[in-house]
N, C-alpha and C positions, 0 to 999 in steps of 0.2 A: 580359530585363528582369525583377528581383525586384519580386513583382506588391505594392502596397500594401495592409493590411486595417489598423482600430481593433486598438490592443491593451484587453483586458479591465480594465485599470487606468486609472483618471483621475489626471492629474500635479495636484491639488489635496493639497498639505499642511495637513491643520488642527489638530494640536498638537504638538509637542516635549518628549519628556521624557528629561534628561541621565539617564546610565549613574551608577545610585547613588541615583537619587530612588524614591519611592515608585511603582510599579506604577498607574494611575490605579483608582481602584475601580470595583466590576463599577457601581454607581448611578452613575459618571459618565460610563460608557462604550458600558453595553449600550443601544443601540437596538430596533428592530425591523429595522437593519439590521446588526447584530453588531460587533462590537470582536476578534476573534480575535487573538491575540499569533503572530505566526508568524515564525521563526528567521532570524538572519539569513545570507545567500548570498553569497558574492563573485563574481566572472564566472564560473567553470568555465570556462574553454576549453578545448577539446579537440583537439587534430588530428591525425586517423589517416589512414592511405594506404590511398586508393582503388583501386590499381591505375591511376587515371587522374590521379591528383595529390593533392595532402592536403587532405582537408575539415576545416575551422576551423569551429567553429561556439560560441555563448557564450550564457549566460543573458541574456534579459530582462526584469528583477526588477521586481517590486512598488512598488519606492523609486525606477525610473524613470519620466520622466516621458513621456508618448506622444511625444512632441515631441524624446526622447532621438536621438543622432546618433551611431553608433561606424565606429569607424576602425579596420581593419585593416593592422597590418603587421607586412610578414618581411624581418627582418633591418635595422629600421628605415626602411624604405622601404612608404610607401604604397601596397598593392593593393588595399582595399577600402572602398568608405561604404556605409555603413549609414543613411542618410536615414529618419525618421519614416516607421514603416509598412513596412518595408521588413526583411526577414529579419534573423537574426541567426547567419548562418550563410552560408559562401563555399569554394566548391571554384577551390584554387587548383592549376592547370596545372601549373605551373612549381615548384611548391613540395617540398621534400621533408624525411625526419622531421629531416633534421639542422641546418633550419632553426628561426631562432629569432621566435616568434609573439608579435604584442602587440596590444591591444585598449585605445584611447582612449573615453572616454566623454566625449562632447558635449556639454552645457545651455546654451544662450544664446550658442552661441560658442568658449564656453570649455570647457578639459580638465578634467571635475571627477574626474575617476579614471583613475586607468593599470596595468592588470593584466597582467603575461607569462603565455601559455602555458605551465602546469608540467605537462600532460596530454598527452605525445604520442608517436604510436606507429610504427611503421614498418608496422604490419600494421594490419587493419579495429578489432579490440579492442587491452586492457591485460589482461595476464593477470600473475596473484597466486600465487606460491609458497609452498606451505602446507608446515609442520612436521605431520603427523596424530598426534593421541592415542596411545598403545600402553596393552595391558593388556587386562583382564577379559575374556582371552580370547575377543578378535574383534576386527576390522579397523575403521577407522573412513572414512568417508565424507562429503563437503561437503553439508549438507542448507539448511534456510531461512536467508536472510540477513535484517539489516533495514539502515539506514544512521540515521546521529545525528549530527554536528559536539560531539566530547566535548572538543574545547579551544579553540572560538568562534573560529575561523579564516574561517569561511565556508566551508570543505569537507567534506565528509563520508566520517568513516569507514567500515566494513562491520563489525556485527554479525552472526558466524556460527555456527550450531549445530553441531556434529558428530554424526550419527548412527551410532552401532555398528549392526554385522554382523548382529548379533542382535536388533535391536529390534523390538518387537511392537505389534500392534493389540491393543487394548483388550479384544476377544474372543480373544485367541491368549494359550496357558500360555505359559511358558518365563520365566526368570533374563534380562535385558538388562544388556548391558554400560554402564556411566557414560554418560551427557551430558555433553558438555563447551558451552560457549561463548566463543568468540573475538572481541577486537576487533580489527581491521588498518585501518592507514594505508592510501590508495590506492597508495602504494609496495611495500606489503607486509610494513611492517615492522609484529609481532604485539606490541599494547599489554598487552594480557595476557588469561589465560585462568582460568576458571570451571569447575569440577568440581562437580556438582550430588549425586554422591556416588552412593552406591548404595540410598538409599530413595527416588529417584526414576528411577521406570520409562522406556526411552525409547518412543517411539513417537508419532504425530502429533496426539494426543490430550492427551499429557500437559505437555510444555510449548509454553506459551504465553510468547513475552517479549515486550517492548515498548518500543521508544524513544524517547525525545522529550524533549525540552525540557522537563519538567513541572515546573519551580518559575521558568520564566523569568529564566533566569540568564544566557543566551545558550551553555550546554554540553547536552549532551544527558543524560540520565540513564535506566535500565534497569531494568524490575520484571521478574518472572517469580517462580514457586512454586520452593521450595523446602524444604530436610527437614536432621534430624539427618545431619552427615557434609556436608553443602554446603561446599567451599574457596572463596571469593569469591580474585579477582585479586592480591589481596595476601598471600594462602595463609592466612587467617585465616578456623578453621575455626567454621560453624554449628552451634548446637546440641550433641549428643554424638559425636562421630564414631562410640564405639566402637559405636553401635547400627545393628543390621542388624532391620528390620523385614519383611523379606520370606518369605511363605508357599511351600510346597513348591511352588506353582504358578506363582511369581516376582511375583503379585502383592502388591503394599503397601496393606494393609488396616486397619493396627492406628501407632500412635505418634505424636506428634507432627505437624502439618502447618503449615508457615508460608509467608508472604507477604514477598519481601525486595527492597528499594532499591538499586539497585549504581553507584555514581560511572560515568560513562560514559570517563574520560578512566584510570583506575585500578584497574575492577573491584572496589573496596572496597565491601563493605557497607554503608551508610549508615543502614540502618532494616529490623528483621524485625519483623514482627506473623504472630501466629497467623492461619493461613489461613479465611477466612470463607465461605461455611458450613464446619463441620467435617466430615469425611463420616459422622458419626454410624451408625445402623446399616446395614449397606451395603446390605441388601434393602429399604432405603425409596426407593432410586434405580432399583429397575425388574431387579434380579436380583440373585440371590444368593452370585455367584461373583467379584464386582467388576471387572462390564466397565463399566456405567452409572455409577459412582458417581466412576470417574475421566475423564469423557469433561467434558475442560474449554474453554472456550471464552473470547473477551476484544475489547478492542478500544482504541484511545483516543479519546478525544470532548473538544470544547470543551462540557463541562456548564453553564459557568457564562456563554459565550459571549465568553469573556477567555483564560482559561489550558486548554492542553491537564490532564485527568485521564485516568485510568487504571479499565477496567473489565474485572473478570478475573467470569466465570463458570464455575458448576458443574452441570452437566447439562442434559438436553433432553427425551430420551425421552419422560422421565414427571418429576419435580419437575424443575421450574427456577430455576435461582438468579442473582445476579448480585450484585458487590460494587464498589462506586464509590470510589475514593483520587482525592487530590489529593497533591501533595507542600508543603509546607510550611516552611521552614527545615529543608530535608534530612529530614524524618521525614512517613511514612502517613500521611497525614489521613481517616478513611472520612465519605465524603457522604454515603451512602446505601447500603440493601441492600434487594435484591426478592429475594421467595421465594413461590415457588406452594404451599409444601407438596406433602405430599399429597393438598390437596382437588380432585379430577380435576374438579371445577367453575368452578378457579382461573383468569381468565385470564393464556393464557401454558402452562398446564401441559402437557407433552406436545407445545408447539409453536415446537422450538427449532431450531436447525442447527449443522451441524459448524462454524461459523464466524457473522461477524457482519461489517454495517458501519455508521459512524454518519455521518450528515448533519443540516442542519436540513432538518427535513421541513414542518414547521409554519410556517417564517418566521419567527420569534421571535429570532434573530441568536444561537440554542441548538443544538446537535447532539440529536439523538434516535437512538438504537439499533435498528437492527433486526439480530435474530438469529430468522430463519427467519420465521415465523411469526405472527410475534410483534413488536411497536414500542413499547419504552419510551420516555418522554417523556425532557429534560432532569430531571427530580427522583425518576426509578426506578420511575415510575408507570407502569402499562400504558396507551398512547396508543389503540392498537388490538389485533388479535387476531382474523386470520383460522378460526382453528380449524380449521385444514389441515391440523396435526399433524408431522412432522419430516419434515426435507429435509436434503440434502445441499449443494446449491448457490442461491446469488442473486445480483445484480447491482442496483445502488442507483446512478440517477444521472437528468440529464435526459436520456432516451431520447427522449422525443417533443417536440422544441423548438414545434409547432405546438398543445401545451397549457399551461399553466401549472404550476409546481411540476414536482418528481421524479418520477420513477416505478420501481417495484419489479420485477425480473422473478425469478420463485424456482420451484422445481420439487418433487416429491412423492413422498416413500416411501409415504403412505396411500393406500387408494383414493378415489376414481379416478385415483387417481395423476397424471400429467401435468405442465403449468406454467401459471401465474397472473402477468395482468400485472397490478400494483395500484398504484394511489394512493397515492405515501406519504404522503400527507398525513393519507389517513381510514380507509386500509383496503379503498376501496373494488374491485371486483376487474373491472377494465374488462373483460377477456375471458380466458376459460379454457378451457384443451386436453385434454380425456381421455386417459391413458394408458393403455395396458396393460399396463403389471407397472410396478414402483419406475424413477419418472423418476428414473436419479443422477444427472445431472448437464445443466445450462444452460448457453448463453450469450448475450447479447444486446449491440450494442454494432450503429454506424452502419460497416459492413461492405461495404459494394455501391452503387456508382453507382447501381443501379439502381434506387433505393428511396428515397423520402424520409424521415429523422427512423433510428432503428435497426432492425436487423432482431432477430427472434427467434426461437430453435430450442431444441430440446431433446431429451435421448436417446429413440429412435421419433417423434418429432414430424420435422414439415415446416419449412421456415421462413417465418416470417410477419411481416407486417408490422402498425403500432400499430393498426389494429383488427380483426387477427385472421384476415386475406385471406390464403391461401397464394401464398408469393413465387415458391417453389422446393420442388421434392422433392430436390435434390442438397442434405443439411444438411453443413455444414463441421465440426469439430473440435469439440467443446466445453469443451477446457479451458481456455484463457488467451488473451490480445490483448496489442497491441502497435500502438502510434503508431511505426511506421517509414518510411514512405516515402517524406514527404516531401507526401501530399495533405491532408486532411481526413478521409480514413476511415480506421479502422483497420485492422490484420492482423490476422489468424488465428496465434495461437503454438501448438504443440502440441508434444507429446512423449509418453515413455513409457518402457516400466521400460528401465533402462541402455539407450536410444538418442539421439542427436543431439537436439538440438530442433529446431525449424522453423518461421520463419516464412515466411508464404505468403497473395497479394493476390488478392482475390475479384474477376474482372473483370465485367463489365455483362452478360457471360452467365451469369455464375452459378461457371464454373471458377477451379482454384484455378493459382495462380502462384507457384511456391518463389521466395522472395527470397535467403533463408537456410538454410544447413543447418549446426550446429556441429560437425564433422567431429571425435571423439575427445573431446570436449564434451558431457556430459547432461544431462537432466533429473532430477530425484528426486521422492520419493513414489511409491514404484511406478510401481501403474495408474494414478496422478493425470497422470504423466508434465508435473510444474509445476518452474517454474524456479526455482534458488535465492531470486533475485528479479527483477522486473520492475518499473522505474520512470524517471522522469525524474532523473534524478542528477547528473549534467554536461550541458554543451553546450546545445542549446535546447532547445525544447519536444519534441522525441522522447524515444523510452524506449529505455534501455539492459537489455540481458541478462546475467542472471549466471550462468552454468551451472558446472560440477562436471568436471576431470579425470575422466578413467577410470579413472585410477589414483589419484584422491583427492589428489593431490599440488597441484594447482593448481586456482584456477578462472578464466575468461576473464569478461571485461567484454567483452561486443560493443554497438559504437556501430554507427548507421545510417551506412550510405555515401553513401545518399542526400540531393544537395539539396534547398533548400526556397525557395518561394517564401510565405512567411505568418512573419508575428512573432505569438508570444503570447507572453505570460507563465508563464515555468518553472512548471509548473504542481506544484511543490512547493509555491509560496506559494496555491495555491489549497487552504483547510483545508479541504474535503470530500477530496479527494484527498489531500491529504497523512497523514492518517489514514488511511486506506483503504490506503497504503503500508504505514501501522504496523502495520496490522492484517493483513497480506496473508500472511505466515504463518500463521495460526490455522489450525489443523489441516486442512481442506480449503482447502488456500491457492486465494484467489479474486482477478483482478486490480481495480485501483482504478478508480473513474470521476471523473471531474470534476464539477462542479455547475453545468457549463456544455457546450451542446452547442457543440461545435468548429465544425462544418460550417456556418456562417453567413455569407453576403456582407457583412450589416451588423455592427457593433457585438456583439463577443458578449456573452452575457446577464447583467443584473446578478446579483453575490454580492457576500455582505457587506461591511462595510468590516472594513478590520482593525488591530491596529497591526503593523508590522515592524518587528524587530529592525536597526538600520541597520548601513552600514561602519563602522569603528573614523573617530571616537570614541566608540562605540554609542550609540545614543538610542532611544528610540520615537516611530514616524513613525507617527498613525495616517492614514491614505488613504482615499477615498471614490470609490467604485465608480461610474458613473453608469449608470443603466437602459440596458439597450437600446431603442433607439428602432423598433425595427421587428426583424418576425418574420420577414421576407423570408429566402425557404430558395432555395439552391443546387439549381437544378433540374438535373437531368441526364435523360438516356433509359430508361424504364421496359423492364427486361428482362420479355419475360414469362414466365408459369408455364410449366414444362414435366411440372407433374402433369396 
């Protein structure tokens, strides 16, 4: 029996706005409980073979209503209801890929939608046949993905970078071969591709891209940096080609730097502006040989608490920068730019991270930025500022449902090195762990039966629980998670330089249980050993894997095998997460959290209202969230310490 729980969305529609009207302004919209414009989705069905029969599984969007009612059938014959509360997802026995799947949606009775399964596979993934790069002498390789819907279908395609053979860290000499960028249909068919040229270095530092929907159009569209010699998709080149800016040491110190808009659906250029800050003299960024001064960082954020914007930064170490777009009738609009200078007094200076994520932190129906250390408000303003100094790794979400607001979990290159669980709201630093040498890397996330609310650990640290009790000495992985099984808590995902990934369920003793191994399938980033990407894409509320041929030739989609008994809400339409997807490449790729903890018997927790982008004949639906009515937490059996 599919057990029933509340989905996160309230079915209360309270305004309409046809496809061609004016966008409502941010004064009619923004609350204290936010108006976020979020993209619109069609069902995603998916069904892949279990080995035990094919699992069908479908979104449950934002623009249904709790009360929605879906019907599965194969082959036009009813094998599934879907009743109020009740999964969105069904392992069918009898079923196999050559079957034809279809999914009814329900309101009052009646069929207000009918979508076929276009997702299905004979094995557990969908695996994508890649053309690879050639040239500048070295090989190329599948590295960060992201996903966008670049021609308003409700599907999404895959944004993917190419990494060559050759490419370096920001500390490391050597000439790097091109960056390319790819966009592919989920078929596989390649929309087109981006040559970033060669006065852009490759390596995990240096580009940052980002997709989204940022002029509300209902297509996605693509920033990232770029330089003289850039081909956008339409082979239409940036800037000078013929200029080669690169130092005997292959770094790009000296020319030109610019910021460019790229059609999501054609790869065309839409809008370059000169890149903000410039990198001016290179030893004002922390060294003299330009490792600091290209160590770039980004994210996207609802700034205005309406439209996704776009925030690409410039350093950490020592000065920090940041520069705020909106998109506009296709062209850069800047909101705003933070810069600590060099006054080492700045808050912010010196306390940045390889990466960033944005939520509201405040409550204000605004995203705020955290990048390491450091919390910009919605208006580029420093909110708070630990003065902890640079890290590598954090984790931004509700960690502790039995407090109010987010919480921060982030780790430390300085002394005392270690990790800090904070406040996002103030800054404040509930409890903090000493290290002994540079904590690289964190994770935190509701992991273990055993434990109420999330667990946390970090490299030489124990793991602990929200206030700072040791759980365990056995710490699991710290790179990346994963919603795969099918319960309320997450996985453990891990990997490493060219090997399989893995994910794997922490049981009530603390051990780990391989669910997954990608046999011929990797990870990239090195020693990050992180997935091209990780999110909810298709099907319901679990996350799908993207990983990387070994021979670069293809990359697999693994879907979970696993049924479900719980409906939520695709948690793409939840804008803390969904951002948090966008941004989940930036250079130490970190995975996303939601703004809501999952693991709750009641009502999970309110987040903003928003509008959505609806099905054709598109509209905006704004929706309203209703509070949770109770904190009542999911009790299980307390493993105990075994330090």
């Amino acid at each position: 029996m599919k057990r029933k729980i509340g989905a996160w969305i309230s079915a209360a529609v309270l305004c309409l706005t046809s496809v061609g009207a004016a966008v409502p302004a941010v004064s009619q919209t923004v609350s204290a409980a936010g108006t976020n414009q979020v993209e619109y989705l069609n069902r995603g069905i998916s069904a892949i073979n279990t080995g035990s029969g094919m699992l069908v599984s479908w979104r449950f969007l934002a623009n249904d209503s709790d009360s929605a009612v879906f019907q599965l059938y194969r082959n036009n014959t009813l094998i599934y209801t879907s009743n109020a509360g009740e999964s969105t997802c069904y392992l069918d026995a009898g079923g196999k890929s050559t079957d034809a799947y279809r999914v009814d949606t329900v309101e009052g009775g009646k069929v207000v939608s009918s979508e076929n399964c276009a997702l299905i596979s004979n094995q557990s993934y969908f695996q994508l046949n890649l053309d690879p790069p050639t040239g500048s002498g070295c090989t190329y390789s599948p590295n960060d993905c992201s996903v966008g819907d670049v021609d308003g279908d409700g599907t999404y395609e895959i944004f993917m970078k190419w990494d060559p053979s050759n490419s370096k860290d920001n500390s490391q000499k050597g000439k790097t071969g091109n960056v390319f960028i790819d966009c592919y249909r989920l078929d596989g068919t390649r929309l087109w591709r981006i040559d970033l040229g060669k006065n852009i270095r490759a390596g995990a530092h240096y580009t940052q891209f980002f997709v989204a929907d940022f002029d509300s159009d209902g297509k996605a569209e693509m920033t990232c940096k770029t330089a003289d010699g850039t081909v956008d998709g339409k082979g239409t080149v940036i800037g000078d080609a013929s200029k080669d800016y690169r130092n005997s040491s292959g770094y790009v110190l000296s020319g030109p730097e610019y910021y460019t808009l790229f059609d999501g659906s054609t790869g065309a250029a839409l809008d370059t502006v000169n890149y903000e800050p410039a990198r001016g003299t290179v030893s004002k960024w922390g060294d003299r040989y330009g490792n600091r001064v290209d160590r770039f960082w980004g994210t996207v954020a609802y700034l205005d608490g309406v439209h996704p914007s776009v925030v690409t930064g410039r350093g950490y170490y020592t000065r920090m920068t940041a520069t705020a777009y909106d998109v506009v009738n296709k062209k850069l609009v800047k909101r705003w730019a933070f810069d600590t200078g060099n006054d080492k007094s700045a808050a912010g200076y010196g306390d940045g991270n390889h990466n960033s994520m944005a939520a509201d932190v405040d409550g204000d129906g605004k995203q705020e930025i955290i990048t390491g250390s450091t919390c910009l408000d919605d208006n580029g303003k420093v909110l708070w500022c630990l003065n902890k100094g640079h890290g590598d790794a954090l984790h931004l979400g509700d960690l502790l449902p039995s407090r109010s607001g987010l919480e921060l979990w982030i780790c430390h290159e300085d002394k005392p090195y270690g990790v800090s669980l904070v406040d996002a709201s103030n800054g404040k630093i509930l409890f903090h762990k000493d290290g002994t040498g540079d904590t690289g890397r964190c994770c935190a996330d509701n992991v273990w039966t055993g434990n109420d609310g999330a667990e946390f650990w970090g490299l030489g640290n124990d793991v602990f629980d929200g206030s700072g009790n040791t759980l365990s000495c056995r710490r699991p992985a710290v790179n990346f998670l994963s919603y795969w099984d099918g319960d309320l808590e997450r996985e453990i995902l891990d990997g490493y330089t060219d090997s399989p990934a893995t994910i794997s369920k922490m049981g009530a003793d603390g051990k780990l249980t391989t669910l997954l191994t990608t046999d011929g399938y990797y990870t990239c980033n090195t020693t990050k050993g992180t997935p091209c990407l990780s999110a909810d894409i298709f099907g319901d509320w679990r996350e799908e894997l993207i990983v990387r041929g070994a021979d670069s030739k293809s990359i697999r989609i693994y879907c979970t095998p696993y049924d479900t008994d719980y409906r939520i809400t695709t948690l793409m339409h939840d804008p803390q997460y969904r951002v948090q997807v966008s941004a989940q490449q930036t250079a130490y790729n970190q995975p996303p959290h939601a703004s809501f903890y999952l693991a709750l018997t009641s009502r999970c927790r309110h987040v903003p209202t928003s509008l959505y982008w609806d099905r054709p004949p598109h509209r905006w639906i704004r929706r309203h969230r209703p509070r949770r009515q109770s904190r009542q937490l999911r009790r299980c059996g307390r493993a105990q310490s075994t330090c």
